[in-house]
C-alpha positions as CSV (number, residue, x, y, z in Angstrom):
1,X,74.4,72.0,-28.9
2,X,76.9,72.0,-26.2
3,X,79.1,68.8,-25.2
4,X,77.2,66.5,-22.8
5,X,77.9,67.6,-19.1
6,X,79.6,64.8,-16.5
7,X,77.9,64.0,-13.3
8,X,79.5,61.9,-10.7
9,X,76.7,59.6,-9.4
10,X,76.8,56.8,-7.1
11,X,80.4,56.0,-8.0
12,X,79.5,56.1,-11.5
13,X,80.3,58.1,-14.4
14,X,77.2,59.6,-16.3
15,X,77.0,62.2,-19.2
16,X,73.9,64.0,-19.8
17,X,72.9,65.4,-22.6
18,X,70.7,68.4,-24.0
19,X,68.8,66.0,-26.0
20,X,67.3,64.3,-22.9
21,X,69.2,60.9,-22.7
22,X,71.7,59.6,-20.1
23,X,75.3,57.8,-21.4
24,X,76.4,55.6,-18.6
25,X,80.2,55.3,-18.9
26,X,80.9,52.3,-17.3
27,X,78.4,50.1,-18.6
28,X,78.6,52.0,-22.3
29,X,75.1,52.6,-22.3
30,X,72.6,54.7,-23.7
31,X,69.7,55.5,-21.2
32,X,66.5,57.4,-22.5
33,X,62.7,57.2,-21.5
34,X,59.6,58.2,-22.9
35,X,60.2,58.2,-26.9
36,X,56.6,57.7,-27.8
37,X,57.5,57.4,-31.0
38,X,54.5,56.6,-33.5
39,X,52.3,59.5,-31.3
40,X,51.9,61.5,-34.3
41,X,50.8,59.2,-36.6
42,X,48.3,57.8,-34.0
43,X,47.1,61.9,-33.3
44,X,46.8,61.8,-37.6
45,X,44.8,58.5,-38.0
46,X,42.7,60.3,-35.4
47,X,42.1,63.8,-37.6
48,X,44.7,65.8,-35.6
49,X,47.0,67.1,-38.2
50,X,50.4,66.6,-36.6
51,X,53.5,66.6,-39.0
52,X,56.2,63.4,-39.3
53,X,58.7,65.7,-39.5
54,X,58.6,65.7,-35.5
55,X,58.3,62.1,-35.4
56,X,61.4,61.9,-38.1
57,X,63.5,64.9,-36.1
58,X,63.3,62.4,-32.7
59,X,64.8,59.6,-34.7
60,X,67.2,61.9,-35.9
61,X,68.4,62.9,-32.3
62,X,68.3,58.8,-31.1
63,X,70.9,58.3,-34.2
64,X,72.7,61.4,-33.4
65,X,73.2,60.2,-29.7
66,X,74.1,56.5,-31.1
67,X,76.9,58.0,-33.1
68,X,78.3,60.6,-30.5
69,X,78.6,58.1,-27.4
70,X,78.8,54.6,-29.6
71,X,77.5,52.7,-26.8
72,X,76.5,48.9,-27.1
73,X,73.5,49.3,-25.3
74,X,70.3,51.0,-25.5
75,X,68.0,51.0,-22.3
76,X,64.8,52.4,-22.7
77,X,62.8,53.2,-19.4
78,X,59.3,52.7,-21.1
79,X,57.4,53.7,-23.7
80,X,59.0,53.5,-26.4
81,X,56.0,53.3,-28.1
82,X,52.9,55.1,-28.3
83,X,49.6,53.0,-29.3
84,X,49.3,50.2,-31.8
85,X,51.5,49.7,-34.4
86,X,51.2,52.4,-37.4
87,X,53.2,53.4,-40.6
88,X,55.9,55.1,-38.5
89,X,56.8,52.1,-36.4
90,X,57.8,50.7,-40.6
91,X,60.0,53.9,-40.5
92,X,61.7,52.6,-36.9
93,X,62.3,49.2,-38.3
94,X,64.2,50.4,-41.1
95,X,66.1,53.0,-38.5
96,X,66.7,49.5,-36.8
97,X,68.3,48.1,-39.5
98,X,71.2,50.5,-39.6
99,X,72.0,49.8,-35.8
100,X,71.7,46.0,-36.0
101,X,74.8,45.7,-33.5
102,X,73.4,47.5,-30.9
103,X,71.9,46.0,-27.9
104,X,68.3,47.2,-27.2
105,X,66.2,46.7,-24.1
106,X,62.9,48.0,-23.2
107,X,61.3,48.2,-20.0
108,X,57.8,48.2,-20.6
109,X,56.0,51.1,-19.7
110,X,52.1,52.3,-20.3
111,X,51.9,52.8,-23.6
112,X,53.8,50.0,-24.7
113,X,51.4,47.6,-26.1
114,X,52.2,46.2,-29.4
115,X,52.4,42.6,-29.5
116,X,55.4,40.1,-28.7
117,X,56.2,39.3,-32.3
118,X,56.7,42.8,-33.3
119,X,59.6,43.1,-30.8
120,X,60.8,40.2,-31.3
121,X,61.8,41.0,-35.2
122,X,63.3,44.5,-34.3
123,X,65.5,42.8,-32.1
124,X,64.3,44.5,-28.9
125,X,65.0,42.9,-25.5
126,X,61.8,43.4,-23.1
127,X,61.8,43.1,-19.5
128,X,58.2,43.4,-18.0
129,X,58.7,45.4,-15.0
130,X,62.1,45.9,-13.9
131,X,65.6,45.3,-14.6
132,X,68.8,46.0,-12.8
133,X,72.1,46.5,-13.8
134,X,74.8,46.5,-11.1
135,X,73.0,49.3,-8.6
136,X,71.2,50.4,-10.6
137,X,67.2,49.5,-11.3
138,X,65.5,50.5,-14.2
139,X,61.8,50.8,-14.4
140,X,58.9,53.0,-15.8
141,X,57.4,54.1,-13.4
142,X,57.8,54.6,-10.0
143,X,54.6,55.2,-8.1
144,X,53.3,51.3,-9.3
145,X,56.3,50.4,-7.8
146,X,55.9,50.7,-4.3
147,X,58.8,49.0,-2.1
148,X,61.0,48.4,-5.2
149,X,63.8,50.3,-4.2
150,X,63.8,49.5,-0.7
151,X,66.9,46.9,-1.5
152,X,69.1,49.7,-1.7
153,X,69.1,49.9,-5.7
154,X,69.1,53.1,-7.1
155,X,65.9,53.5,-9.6
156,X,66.2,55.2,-12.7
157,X,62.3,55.8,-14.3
158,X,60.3,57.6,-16.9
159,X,56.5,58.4,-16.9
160,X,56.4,62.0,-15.3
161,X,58.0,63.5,-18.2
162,X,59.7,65.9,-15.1
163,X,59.9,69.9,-16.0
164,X,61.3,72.4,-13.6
165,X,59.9,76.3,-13.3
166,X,62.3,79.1,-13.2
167,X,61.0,82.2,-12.6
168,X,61.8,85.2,-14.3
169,X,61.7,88.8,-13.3
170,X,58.1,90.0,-12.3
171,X,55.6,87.1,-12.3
172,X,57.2,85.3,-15.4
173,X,58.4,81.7,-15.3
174,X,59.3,79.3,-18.1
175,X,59.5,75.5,-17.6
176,X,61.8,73.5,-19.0
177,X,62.5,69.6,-19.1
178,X,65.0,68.2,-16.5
179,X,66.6,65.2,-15.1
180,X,65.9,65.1,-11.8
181,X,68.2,63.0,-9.2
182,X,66.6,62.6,-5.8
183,X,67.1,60.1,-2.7
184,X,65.8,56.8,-4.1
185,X,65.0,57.4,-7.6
186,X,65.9,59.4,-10.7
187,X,63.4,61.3,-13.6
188,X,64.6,61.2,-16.6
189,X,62.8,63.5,-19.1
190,X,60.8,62.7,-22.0
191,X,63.0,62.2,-24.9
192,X,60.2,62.9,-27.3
193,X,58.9,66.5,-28.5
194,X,55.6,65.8,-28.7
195,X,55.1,65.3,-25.2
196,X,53.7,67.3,-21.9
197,X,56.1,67.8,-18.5
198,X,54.7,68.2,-15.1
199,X,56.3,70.1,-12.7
200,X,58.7,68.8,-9.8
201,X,59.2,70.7,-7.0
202,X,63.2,69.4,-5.6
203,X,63.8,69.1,-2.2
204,X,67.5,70.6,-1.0
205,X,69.5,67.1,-1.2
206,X,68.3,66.6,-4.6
207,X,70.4,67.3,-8.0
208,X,68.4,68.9,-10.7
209,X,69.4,69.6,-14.2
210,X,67.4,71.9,-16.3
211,X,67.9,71.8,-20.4
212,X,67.9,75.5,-21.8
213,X,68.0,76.2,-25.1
214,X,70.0,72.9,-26.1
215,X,71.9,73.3,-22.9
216,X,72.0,71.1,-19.5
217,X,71.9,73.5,-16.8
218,X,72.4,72.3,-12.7
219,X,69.3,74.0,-11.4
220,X,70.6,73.1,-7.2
């Protein structure tokens, strides 16, 4: 994988990387949406033969990031969850465990639904809707927030799972997640696998990076 790639934003320093996360120098955080971790033991309760290994390979990547950036915060643009709470989410506490210094807030998205209690003892942090950090607001998603960024924050959100389309020679074209930077808001892309992506279609102002084969890639 190559080394994260430095984008000047808003007088701020962020790095992002391959593995679809955001380090944000200045506040020595760790930004990442849309984990969904405990979807493939939900799919299996429900028949679908989906293997952990995925689920285990995106916890890998999370600790992977932790160690390469050492931030002391975590800040998790929704769902960080899936569904209820299953046998993996066990897995996650002990994952916790090993990270018991680091700061970890979630603002909730969809699909997070367990109860109170159960973020309360992995030490998670939730905000509701919204939560800012100098001009910056994070939040799930930005369609039900209508008017939310008309302060002059600068959103950062989750929820589209954002993928851009490159075409190829001939009528081919290959998708690929992206972080997308526009006027008012940023996408950040799915940090889980086992997820879909929906197109985006950039206007000229806007910053687009494309991940490629483990590589971040400035689309325009």
């Amino acid at each position: 994988m190559q080394p994260p790639v430095p984008f000047h934003f808003k007088e701020q320093h962020l790095w992002l990387s391959a593995d679809r996360c955001i380090f944000w120098e200045e506040e020595q955080a760790l930004i990442v949406s849309d984990l969904h971790f405990g979807k493939t033991g939900h799919f299996r309760k429900h028949g679908i033969a989906v293997p952990q290994a995925v689920y285990r390979e995106d916890l890998q990547r999370l600790l992977m990031q932790i160690q390469y950036f050492r931030p002391r915060q975590l800040l998790i643009a929704g769902d960080l969850f899936h569904s209820r709470e299953n046998k993996e989410l066990e897995l996650f506490l002990k994952w916790r465990k090993d990270f018991a210094g680091l700061a970890i807030r979630l603002i909730k998205g969809n699909h997070d639904i367990l109860h109170e209690d159960w973020y309360e003892a992995a030490e998670i942090m939730i905000s509701p809707d919204k939560w800012q950090a100098g001009d910056f607001l994070f939040m799930h998603d930005i369609g039900s927030s209508a008017g939310e960024t008309d302060s002059g924050l600068y959103a950062f959100t989750g929820h589209i799972h954002p993928g851009i389309r490159i075409n190829g020679m001939g009528k081919q074209s290959l998708q690929f997640p992206c972080f997308y930077f526009g006027a008012s808001h940023a996408l950040l892309p799915a940090f889980g696998r086992f997820t879909g992506m929906v197109s985006i279609e950039p206007g000229g102002d806007d910053h687009v990076f494309a991940i490629v084969k483990d590589k971040v890639m400035q689309f325009q």
